[in-house]
N, C-alpha and C positions, 0 to 999 in steps of 0.2 A: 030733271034728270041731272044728277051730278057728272061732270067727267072728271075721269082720273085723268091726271099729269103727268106728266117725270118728276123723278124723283127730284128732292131740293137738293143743294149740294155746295158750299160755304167754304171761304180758306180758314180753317184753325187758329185764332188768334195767338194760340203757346207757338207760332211759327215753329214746332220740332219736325224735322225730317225725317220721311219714311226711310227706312231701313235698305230698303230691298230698291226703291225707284229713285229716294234721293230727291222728291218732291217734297213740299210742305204736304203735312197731313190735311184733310177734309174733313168736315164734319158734315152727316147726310140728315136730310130728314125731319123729323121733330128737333131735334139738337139745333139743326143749324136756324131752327124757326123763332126756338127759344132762344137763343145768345142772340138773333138779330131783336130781338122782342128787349132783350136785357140793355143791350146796348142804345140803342133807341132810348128809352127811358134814361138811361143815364150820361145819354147826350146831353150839356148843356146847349141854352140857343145860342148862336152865333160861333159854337162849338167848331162847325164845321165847313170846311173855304169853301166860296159857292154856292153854298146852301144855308142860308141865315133860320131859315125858318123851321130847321130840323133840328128837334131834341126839345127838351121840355124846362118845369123851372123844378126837379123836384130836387135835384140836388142844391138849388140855390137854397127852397127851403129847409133847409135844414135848422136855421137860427130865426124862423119865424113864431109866431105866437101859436102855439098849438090848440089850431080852434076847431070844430066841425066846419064851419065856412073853408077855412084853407084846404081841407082834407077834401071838402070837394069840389073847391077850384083844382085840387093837382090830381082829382078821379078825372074832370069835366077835361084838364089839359091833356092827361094819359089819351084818355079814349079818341079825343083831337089826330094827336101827331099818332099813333097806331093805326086810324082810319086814313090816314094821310100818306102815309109812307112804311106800310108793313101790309102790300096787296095778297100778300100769302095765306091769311090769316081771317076770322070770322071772329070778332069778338063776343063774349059774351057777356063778359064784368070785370070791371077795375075797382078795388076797394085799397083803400087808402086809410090806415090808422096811425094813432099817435098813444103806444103804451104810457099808461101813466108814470109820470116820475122817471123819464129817461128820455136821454136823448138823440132819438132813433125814427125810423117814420116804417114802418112793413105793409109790403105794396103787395098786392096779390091780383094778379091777373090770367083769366080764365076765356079759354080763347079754343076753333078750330079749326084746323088747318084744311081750307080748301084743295081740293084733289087728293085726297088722303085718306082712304078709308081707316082713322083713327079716332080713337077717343079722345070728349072734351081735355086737353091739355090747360096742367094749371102753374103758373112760374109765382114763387115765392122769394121774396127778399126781400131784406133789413137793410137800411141805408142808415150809418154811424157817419157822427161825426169825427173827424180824425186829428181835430184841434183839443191838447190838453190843458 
């Protein structure tokens, strides 16, 4: 038997202020499960004071050899640090590719969110490089 939760509920990293209350906004729910999902992956390690062991290598690879082996050392480290430090969540796949002839890596992870009568949720993104 599943139990339901309370609702999630996250500070909005655009820090813009609500109008009306003059707090930072919130983001609830699937949103806030997803950007903590985002963020997490694009932790680097040692990213973070305190926590050495939080965040993954994907952004390091970015200027690695684009093999199948790499792609699923950074599936094998995804699923790692998401079982580790995202208890919100029920994973289901992390896939990991390397379009040909660019230089880009798109992560895709498909995940559900415990206490949540919701559907499989799936976060997509491309990680560029930002050196010209």
């Amino acid at each position: 038997m599943t139990r339901l939760s309370r609702k999630f509920k996250d500070v909005s990293l655009s820090f813009v202020r609500n109008p009306v209350t003059n707090d930072i906004l919130s983001i609830n729910d699937d949103d806030a499960v997803k950007k903590s999902v985002i963020n997490l992956v694009r932790t680097r390690l040692g990213e973070r004071f305190f926590n050495p062991l939080l965040g993954s290598n994907v952004e390091n690879s970015m200027f690695e050899l684009q093999t199948p082996e790499m792609a699923y050392s950074l599936e094998l480290n995804i699923k790692t640090l998401l079982k580790n430090f995202e208890k919100r969540i029920s994973l289901s796949s992390v896939l990991v590719t390397y379009p040909e002839d660019s230089n880009e890596i798109n992560v895709r992870i498909s995940y559900t969110i415990i206490g949540i009568p919701s559907p499989t949720q799936t976060v997509d993104f491309i990680l560029q490089s930002t050196r010209v």
